[in-house]
C-alpha positions, 0 to 999 in steps of 0.5 A: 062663680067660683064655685061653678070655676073650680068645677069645670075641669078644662078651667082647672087644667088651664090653670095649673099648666098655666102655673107649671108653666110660670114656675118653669119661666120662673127658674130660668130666668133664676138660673140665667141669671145664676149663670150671668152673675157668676160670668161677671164674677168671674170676668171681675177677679180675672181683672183684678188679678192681672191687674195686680201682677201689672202692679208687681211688675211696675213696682219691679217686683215681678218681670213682665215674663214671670206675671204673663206666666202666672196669668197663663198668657203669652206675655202678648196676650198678657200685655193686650188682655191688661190693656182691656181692663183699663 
């Protein structure tokens, strides 16, 4: 039956589009999640740095201007985006 299988042509042709078609799913769903873990990354060392020029700025090292400003916020966005990391 195998033999009789690799014979038929349409069966041949089904199966490697089926093929095609698996790798092609395969690989986005890679880059997906590529994509997702690179956000995540991302969003992590944004949490990380605010948090620690909130760190500087409650020790009195750095004024709450100067951290907003090195985070390229207002120091409303800065205050508000702190607040969301906790």
């Amino acid at each position: 039956m195998v033999i009789d299988a690799r014979a038929k042509e349409k069966w041949r042709t089904e199966y490697m589009t089926l093929l095609q078609r698996d790798r092609e799913k395969f690989e986005e769903g890679l880059a997906e999640g590529r994509a997702e873990g690179r956000a995540e990354g991302l969003a992590e060392g944004e949490a990380k740095m605010l948090n620690t020029l909130l760190s500087l700025v409650n020790d009195g090292l750095l004024d709450i201007k100067e951290a907003a400003k090195r985070a390229n916020l207002s120091v409303d966005e800065f205050k508000a985006a702190v607040s969301k990391t906790k």
